[in-house]
C-alpha positions as CSV (number, residue, x, y, z in Angstrom):
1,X,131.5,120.1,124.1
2,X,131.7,116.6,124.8
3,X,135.4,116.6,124.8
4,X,135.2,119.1,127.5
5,X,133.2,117.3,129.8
6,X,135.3,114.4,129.3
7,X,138.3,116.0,130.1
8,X,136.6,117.5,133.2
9,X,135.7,113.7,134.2
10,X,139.4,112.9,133.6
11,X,140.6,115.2,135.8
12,X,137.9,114.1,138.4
13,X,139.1,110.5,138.2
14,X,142.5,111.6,138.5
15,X,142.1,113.7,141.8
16,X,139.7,111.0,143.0
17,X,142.3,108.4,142.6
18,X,144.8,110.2,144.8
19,X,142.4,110.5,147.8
20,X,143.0,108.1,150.8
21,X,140.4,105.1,151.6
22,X,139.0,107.6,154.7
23,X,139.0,110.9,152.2
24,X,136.9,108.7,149.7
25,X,134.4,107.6,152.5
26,X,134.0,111.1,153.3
27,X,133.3,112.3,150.1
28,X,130.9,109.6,149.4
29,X,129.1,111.1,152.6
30,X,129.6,114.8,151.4
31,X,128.0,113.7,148.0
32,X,125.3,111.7,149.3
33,X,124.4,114.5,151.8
34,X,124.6,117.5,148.8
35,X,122.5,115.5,146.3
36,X,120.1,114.2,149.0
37,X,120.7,110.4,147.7
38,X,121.7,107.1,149.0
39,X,124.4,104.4,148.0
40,X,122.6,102.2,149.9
41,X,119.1,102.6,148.8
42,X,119.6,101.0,145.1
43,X,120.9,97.8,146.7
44,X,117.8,97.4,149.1
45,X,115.9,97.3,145.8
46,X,117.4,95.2,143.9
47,X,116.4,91.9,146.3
48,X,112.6,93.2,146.3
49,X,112.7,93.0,142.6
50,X,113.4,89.4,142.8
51,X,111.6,88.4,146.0
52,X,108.9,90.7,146.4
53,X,107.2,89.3,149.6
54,X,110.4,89.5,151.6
55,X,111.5,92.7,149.9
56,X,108.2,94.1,150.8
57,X,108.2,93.2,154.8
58,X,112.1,94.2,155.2
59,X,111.7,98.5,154.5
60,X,108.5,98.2,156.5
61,X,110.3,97.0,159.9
62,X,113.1,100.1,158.8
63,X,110.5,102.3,158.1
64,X,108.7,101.4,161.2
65,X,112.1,102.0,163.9
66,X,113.3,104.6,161.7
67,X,116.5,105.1,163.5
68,X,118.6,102.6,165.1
69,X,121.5,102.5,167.6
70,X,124.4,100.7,167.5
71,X,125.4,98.6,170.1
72,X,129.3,96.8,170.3
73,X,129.4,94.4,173.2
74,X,132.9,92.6,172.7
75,X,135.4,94.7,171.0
76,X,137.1,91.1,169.7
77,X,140.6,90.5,169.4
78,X,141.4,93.0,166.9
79,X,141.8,96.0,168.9
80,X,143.6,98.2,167.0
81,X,141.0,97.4,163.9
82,X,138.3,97.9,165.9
83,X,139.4,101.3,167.4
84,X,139.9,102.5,163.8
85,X,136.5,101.8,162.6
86,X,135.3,103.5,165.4
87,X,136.9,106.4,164.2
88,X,135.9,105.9,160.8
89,X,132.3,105.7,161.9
90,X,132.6,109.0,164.2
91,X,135.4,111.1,163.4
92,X,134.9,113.3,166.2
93,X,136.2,110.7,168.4
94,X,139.6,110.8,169.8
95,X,142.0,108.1,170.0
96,X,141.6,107.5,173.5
97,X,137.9,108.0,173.2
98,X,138.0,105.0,170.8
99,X,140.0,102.9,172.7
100,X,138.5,103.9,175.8
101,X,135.0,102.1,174.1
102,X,136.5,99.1,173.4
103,X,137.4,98.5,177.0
104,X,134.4,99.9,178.3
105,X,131.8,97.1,176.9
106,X,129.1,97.8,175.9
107,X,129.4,100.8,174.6
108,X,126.6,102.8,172.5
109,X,128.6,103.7,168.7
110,X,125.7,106.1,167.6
111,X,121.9,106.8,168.9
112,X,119.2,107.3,167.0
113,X,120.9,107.0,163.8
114,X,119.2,106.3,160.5
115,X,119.0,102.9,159.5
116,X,121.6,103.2,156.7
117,X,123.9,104.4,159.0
118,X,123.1,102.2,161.7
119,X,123.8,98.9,159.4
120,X,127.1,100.1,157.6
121,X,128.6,101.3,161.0
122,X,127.7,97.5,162.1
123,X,129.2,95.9,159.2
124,X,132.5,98.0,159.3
125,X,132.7,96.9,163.2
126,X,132.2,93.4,162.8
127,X,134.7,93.9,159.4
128,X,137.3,94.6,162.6
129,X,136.0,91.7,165.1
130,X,134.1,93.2,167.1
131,X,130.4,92.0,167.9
132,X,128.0,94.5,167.7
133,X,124.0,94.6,168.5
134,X,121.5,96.7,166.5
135,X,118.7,98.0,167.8
């Protein structure tokens, strides 16, 4: 039986290997959503385990906001970048939606999104150059 299962986890890698960076993101998503977990959630513990005053103060001020929105005030030089991880972030978004937000500063990315969310969408923004508030 454990040949089988194996073999099934072969065949996963090998269909997972052939997805695009996007199509992996959003199966990451789709995963995290089905099983009710978090990628980032193991990573927010590791620091309390080694600093447990700081660790202990950081998921109280999440906790507390409980969702964020994300703010980009300069879309940075990077344009193109930029306008991509927009899309990324909300795939709804048409092109000239995107680019319509990076010349129409400051524009709101998401509202009243979880905190997660909130702080990946930032990093993947300022990834591209743009500058970005959280709030």
């Amino acid at each position: 039986m454990a040949k089988e299962k194996s073999k099934k986890v072969d065949e996963l890698v090998e269909e997972v290997a052939k997805l695009s960076v996007l199509e992996l993101s959003e199966l990451v998503s789709a995963l995290q959503e089905k099983l009710g977990v978090s990628a980032a959630a193991p990573v927010a513990a590791a620091p309390a385990a080694q600093a447990p005053a700081g660790g202990e103060a950081a998921p109280a001020a999440d906790e507390g906001g409980g969702t964020k929105t994300v703010t980009m005030t300069a879309s940075g030089d990077n344009k193109i970048g930029v306008i991509k991880a927009l899309r990324e972030i909300n795939q709804n978004l048409t092109l000239m939606d995107a680019k319509g937000m990076t010349e129409t500063l400051p524009a709101e990315v998401l509202k009243d999104a979880k905190a997660e969310d909130a702080k990946a969408a930032e990093e993947k923004l300022k990834a591209a150059g743009a500058t970005v508030e959280l709030k």
